[in-house]
C-alpha positions in Angstrom: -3.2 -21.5 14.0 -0.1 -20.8 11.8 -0.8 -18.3 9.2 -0.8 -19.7 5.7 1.8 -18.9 2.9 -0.3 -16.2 1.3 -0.8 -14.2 4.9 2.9 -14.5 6.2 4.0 -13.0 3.0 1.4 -10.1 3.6 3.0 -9.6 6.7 6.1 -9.9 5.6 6.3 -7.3 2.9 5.2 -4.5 5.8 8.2 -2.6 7.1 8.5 -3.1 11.0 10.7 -0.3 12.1 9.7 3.4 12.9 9.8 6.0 9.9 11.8 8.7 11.0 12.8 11.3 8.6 12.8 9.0 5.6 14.7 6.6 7.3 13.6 3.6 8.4 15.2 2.4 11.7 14.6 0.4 15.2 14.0 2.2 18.2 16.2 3.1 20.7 17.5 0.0 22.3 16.1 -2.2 19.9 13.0 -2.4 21.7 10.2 -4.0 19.8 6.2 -5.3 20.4 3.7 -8.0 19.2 1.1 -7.7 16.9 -1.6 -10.3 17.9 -4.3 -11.7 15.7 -7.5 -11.4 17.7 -9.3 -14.7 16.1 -6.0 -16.6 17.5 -4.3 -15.0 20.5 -1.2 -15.6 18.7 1.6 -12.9 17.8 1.9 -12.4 13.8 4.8 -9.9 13.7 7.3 -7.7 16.1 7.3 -3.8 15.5 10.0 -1.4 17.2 8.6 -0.4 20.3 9.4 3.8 19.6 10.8 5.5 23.4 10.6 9.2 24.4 13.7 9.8 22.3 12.7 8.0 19.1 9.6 10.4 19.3 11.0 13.5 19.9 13.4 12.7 16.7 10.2 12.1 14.8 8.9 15.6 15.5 12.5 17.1 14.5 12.4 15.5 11.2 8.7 17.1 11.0 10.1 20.7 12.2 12.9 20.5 10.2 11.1 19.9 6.8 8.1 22.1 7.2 9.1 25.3 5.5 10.1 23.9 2.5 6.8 21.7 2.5 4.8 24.2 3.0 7.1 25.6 0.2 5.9 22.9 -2.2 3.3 23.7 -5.2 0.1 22.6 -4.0 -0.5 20.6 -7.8 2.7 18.4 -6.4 1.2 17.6 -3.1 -2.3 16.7 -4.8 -0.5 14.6 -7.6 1.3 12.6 -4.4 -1.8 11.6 -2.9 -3.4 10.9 -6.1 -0.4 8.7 -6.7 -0.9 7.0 -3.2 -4.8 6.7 -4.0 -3.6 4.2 -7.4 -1.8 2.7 -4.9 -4.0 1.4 -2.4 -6.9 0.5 -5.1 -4.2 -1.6 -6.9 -3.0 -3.6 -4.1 -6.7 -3.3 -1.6 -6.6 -7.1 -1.8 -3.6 -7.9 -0.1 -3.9 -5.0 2.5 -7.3 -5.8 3.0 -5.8 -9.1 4.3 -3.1 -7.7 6.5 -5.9 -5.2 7.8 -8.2 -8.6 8.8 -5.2 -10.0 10.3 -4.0 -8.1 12.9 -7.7 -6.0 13.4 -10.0 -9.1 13.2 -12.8 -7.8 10.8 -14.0 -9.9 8.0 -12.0 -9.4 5.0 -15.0 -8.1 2.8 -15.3 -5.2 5.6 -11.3 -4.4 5.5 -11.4 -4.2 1.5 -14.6 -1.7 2.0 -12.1 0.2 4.4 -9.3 0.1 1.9 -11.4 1.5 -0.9 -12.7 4.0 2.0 -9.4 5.4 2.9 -8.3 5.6 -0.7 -11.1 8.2 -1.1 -9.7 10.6 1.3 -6.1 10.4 -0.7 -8.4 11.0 -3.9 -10.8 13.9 -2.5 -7.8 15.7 -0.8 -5.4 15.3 -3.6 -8.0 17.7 -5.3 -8.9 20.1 -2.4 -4.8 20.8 -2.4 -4.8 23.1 -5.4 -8.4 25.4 -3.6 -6.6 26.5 -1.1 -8.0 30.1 -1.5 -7.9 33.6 0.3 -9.9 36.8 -0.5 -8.8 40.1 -1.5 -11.9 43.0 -0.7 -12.4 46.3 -0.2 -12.3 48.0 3.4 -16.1 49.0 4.4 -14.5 52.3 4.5 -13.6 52.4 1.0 -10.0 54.0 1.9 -8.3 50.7 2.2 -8.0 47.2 1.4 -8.8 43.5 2.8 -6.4 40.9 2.3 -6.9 36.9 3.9 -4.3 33.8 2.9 -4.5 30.8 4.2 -1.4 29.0 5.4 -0.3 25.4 6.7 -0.8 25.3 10.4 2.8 23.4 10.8 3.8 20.0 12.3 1.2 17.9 13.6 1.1 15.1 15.6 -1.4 12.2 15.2 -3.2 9.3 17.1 -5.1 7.0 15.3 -7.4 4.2 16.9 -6.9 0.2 16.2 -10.8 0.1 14.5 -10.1 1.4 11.4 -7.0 1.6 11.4 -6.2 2.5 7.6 -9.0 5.3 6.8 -8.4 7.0 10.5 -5.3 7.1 8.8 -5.4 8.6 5.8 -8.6 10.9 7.1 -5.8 13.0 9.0 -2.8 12.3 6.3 -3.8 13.2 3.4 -5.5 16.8 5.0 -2.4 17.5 5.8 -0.3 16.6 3.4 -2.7 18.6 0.8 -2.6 21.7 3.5 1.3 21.7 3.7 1.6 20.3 6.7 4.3 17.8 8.1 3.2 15.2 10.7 4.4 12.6 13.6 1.3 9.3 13.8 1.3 7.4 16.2 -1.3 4.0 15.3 -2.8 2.2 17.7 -0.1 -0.7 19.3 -2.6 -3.2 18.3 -2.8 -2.5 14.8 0.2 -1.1 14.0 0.4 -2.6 10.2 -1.4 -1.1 8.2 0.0 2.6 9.1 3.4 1.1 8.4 2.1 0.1 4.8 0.2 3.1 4.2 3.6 5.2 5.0 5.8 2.7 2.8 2.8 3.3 -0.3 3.3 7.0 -0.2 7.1 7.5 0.5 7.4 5.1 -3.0 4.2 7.7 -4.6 7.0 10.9 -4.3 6.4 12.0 -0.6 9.3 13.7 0.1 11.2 12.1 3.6 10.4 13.5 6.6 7.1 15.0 5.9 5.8 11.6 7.1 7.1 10.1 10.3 5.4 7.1 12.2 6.2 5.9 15.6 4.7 2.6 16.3 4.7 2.5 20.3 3.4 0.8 23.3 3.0 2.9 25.1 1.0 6.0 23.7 0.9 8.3 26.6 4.6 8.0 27.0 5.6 9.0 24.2 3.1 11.5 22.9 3.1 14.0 26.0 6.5 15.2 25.3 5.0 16.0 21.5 2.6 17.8 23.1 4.9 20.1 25.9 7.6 20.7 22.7 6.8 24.1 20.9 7.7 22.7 18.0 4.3 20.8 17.5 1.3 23.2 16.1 -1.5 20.6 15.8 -2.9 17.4 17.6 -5.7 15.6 15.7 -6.5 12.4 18.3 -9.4 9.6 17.3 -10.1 7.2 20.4 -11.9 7.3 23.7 -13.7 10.4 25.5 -11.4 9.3 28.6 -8.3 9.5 26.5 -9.5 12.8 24.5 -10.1 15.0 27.8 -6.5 14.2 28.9 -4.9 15.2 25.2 -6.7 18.4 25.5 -5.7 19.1 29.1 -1.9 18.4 28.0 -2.1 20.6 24.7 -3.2 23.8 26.6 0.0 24.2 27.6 1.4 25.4 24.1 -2.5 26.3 23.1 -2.3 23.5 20.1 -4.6 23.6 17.6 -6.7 20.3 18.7 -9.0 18.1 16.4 -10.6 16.1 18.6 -12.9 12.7 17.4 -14.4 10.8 20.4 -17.0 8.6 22.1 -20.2 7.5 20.8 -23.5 6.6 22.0 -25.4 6.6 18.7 -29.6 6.0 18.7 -31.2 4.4 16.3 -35.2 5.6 15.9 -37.2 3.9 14.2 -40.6 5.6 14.4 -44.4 4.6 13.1 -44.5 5.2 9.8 -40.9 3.9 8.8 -40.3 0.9 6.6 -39.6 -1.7 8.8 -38.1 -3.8 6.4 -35.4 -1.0 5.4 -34.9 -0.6 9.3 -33.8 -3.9 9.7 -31.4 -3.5 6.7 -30.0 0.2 8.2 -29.7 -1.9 11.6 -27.8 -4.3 10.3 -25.1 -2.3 8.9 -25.8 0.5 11.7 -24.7 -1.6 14.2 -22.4 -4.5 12.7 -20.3 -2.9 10.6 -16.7 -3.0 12.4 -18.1 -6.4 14.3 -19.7 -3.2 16.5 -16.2 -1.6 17.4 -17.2 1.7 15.6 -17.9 5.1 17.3 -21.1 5.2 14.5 -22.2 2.2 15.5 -25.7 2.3 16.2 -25.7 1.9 20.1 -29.2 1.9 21.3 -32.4 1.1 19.3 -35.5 3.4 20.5 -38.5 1.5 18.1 -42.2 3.2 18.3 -44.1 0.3 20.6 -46.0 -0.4 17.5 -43.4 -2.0 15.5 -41.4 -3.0 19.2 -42.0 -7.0 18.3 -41.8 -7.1 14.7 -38.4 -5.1 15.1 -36.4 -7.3 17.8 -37.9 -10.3 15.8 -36.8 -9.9 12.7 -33.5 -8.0 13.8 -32.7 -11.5 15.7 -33.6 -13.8 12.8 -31.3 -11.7 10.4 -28.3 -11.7 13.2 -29.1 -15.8 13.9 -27.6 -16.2 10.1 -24.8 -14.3 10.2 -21.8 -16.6 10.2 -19.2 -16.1 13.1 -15.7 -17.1 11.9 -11.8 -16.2 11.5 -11.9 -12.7 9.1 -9.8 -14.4 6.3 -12.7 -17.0 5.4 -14.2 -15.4 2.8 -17.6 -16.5 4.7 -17.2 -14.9 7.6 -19.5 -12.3 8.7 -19.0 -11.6 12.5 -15.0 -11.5 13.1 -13.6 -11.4 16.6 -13.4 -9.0 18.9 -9.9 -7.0 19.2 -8.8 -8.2 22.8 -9.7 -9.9 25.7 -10.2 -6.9 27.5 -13.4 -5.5 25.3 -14.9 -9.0 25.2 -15.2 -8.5 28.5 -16.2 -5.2 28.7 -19.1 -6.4 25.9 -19.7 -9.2 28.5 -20.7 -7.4 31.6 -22.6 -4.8 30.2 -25.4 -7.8 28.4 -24.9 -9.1 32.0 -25.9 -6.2 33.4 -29.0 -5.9 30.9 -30.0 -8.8 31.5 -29.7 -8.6 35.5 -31.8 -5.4 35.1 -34.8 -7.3 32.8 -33.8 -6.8 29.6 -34.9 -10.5 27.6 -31.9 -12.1 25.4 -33.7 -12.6 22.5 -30.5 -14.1 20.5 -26.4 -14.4 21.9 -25.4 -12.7 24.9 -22.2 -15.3 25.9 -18.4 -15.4 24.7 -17.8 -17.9 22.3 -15.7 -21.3 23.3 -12.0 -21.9 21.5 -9.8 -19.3 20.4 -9.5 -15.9 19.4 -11.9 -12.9 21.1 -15.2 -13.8 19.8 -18.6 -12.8 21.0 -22.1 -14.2 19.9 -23.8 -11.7 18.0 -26.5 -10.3 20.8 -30.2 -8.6 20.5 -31.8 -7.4 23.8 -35.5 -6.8 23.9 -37.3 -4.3 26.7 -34.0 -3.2 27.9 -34.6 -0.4 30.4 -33.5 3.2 30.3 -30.8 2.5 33.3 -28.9 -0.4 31.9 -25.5 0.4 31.6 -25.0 -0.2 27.8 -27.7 2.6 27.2 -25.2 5.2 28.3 -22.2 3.5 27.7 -20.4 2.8 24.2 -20.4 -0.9 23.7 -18.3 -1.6 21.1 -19.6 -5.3 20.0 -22.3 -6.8 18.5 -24.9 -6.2 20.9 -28.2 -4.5 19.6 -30.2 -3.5 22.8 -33.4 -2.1 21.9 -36.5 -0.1 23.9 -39.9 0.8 22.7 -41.1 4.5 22.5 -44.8 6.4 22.2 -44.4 9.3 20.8 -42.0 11.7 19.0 -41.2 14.0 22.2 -40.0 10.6 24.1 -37.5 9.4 21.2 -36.3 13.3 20.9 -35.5 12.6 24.6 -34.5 9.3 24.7 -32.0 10.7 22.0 -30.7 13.4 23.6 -29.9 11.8 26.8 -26.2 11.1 26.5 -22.9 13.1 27.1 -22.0 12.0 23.5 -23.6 13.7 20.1 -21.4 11.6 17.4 -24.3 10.2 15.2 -27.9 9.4 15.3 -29.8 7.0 12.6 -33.5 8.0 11.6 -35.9 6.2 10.5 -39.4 7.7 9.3 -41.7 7.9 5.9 -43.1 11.3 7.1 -41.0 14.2 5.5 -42.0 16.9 8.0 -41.4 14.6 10.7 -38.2 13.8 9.5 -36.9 17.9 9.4 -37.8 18.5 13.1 -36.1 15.0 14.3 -33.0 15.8 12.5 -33.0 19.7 14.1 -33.5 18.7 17.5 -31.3 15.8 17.9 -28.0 17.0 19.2 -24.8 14.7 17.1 -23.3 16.3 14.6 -24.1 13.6 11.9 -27.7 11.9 11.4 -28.2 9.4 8.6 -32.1 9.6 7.6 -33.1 7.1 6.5 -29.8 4.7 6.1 -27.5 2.9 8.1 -24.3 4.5 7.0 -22.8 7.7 7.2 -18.9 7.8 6.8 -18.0 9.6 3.2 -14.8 11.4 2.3 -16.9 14.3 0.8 -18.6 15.1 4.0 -17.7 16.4 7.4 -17.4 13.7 10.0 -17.5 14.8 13.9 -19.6 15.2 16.8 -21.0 17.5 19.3 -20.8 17.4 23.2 -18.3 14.7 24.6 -18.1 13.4 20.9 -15.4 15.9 20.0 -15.4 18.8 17.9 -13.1 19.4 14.7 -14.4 17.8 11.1 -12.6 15.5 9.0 -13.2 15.0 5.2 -15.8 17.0 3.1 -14.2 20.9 2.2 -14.2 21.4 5.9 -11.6 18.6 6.3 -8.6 20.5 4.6 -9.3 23.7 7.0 -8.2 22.0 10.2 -5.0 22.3 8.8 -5.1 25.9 7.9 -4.6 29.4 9.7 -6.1 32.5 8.4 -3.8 35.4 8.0 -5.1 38.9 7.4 -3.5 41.8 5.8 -4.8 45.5 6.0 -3.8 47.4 3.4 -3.6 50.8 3.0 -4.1 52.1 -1.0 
């Protein structure tokens, strides 16, 4: 399917070379890669394809211009992002389209992740002028305490192809409020909408080369030299465990400071005395949100056996009306998947559910005809060793269990490498204050399917990561604490 006249020029306005010291330029050799749309298997744009060198470049420009960044007055670097915030709320529309193009989502969902990532320009373009210290007296009383906080330095980025403008400016606009200068690599398949969000804020005052991007296609080819070059201060990676565990390994060797956002395997309880009815609405957007392809998506459902049937029932009559569709119909509810290879993936694990005795209430196949679609999915009575309990399924597949008591959902919980996010869902106050204590994620949402907001910290526990983004914690990931004794 050709795109039409209003979505070519979309993709047309985006810049499609690297951003490399305020210049933009093709990568070495010219090389270049394809940008597919997932509801059509067809390629939409070429980007340069960054090499080894083009990187390593990237992080000069970065090392070059952080003293004088750092240098900057911090009311500058919050009116910048503030600036870039106008931006993106003035043109969401159109990159809210280029977002559903080259990602998949419905456009609805990419204009919620526009206005989404403009908060983090907003809330950080305010947290750049707190940047504070402390100034106390020694607990001897003969001398004095002095603490300043100071940019970390050059920072190198890897965002994930999900969300691929708010993973974005969650790690940008930190740094730029902290005085940091940075090297981002986006994901190769949704390359796009970094390369806008870097033209938006070079034309909102961002001085060249504090901002450098490197679209590549390959990631760990061109990020481990980053890593090995003492030049780089900082690695903030969102993506897989799998991927994760091998960043760290590579950034021990110059002892980077590492922000790490992971895996998830989030549980959804939904005990006695919840309102089933709300439930079923913090399901919904629990688990569908990002057609399923989020680390908070709500991976397994753990229902008290009491409300088991009424649950899975009206869960599946909900999901039976969403509309399946290309993202740019404004009707569409349930875009595709982002490549063939997690269809798949989403495929063997209801195949292996199912194999094991789960019931397919609704879905559970591929769609016919083009693009990466999968039917939107609800397993009943799926059993505790079905794969897709303990791994991240990234779809729209809602298995759900029954439970009989509060100790067994604790457990149920608990029992997972990952701690990202857990939903909760209870009427019982008390109850509600001893679930939240004991689960082990570093996010819960009581009580409502949604947890992502640029004024609170985002990250997990365990194999989830560790490192926040967003809230006033965001803005110290970017920070060292220097300490000065003084003698009076």
């Amino acid at each position: 399917m050709a795109l039409s006249a209003k979505e070519a020029g979309v993709v047309e306005a985006v810049p499609r070379q690297l951003l490399i010291g305020g210049r933009w330029r093709d990568a070495a050799a010219g090389a270049t890669l394809a940008v597919e749309d997932p509801s059509t298997a067809e390629t939409i744009a070429e980007v340069a394809d960054a090499q080894v060198e083009d990187a390593l470049e990237a992080l000069g420009a970065a090392a070059e211009k952080q003293a004088e960044w750092a240098a900057s007055a911090p009311r500058e670097r919050g009116e910048i992002l503030r600036r870039a915030y106008e931006q993106l709320i003035d043109r969401a529309d159109e990159l809210a389209v280029l977002m559903t193009l080259e990602m998949g989502k419905a456009v609805s969902e990419s204009r919620a992740e526009i206005v989404y990532a403009a908060e983090f320009l907003r809330w950080f373009s305010e947290e750049a002028v707190r940047v504070h210290g402390r100034y106390m007296v020694n607990t001897t009383g003969s001398g004095r305490i002095l603490t300043m906080r100071q940019p970390v330095g050059p920072c190198v980025f890897v965002t994930p192809w999900n969300f691929p403008m708010a993973m974005g400016t969650r790690k940008v606009a930190p740094a730029i409020a902290a005085g940091c200068t940075m090297v981002i690599k986006p994901a190769q398949q949704t390359p796009l909408s970094m390369l806008a969000l870097a033209q938006i804020l070079e034309q909102a005052g961002l001085p060249e080369g504090v901002l450098n991007v490197i679209t590549a296609k390959r990631s760990g080819a061109v990020i481990e030299p980053l890593l090995s070059d003492p030049r780089t201060r900082k690695l903030s990676f969102t993506g897989s465990t799998e991927v994760g565990r091998r960043l760290i390994q590579q950034s021990a060797e110059q002892v980077l400071r590492v922000s790490m956002e992971l895996g998830g395997n989030a549980p959804f309880l939904v005990f006695e005395d919840a309102d089933l009815d709300a439930a079923v609405d913090g399901a919904l957007l629990a688990k569908l949100r990002n057609v399923g392809e989020a680390c908070t998506a709500a991976n397994r459902f753990h229902v008290h056996e009491s409300l088991g049937e009424g649950f899975v029932r009206q869960l599946a009559e909900r999901m039976r009306a969403l509309k399946v569709g290309r993202g740019t119909d404004p009707a569409t509810d349930i875009g595709p998947l982002i490549d063939e290879n997690q269809r798949s993936k989403v495929a063997e694990l209801v195949a292996d559910a199912s194999g094991r005795g789960a019931r397919v209430l609704l879905g559970g196949e591929r769609l016919d005809g083009a693009g990466y679609f999968f039917a939107p999915t609800v397993l009943a009575d799926v059993p505790e060793e079905a794969e897709l309990m303990a791994e991240e399924i990234f779809g729209p597949v809602a298995p759900v269990a029954t439970f009989a008591g509060e100790e067994q959902a604790i457990e149920a919980a608990n029992r997972t490498q990952y701690g990202l996010v857990a939903y909760v869902y209870t009427r019982d106050l008390a109850r509600a204050l001893r679930v939240c204590e004991r689960l082990e994620t570093g996010m819960i949402g009581l009580n409502q399917g949604v947890v992502s907001n640029p004024a609170a910290p985002f990250g997990g526990v365990k194999q989830s990561g560790f490192g926040r983004e967003g809230g006033f914690e965001g803005i110290g990931e970017y920070l060292e604490t220097k300490y000065v004794a003084l003698s009076l």
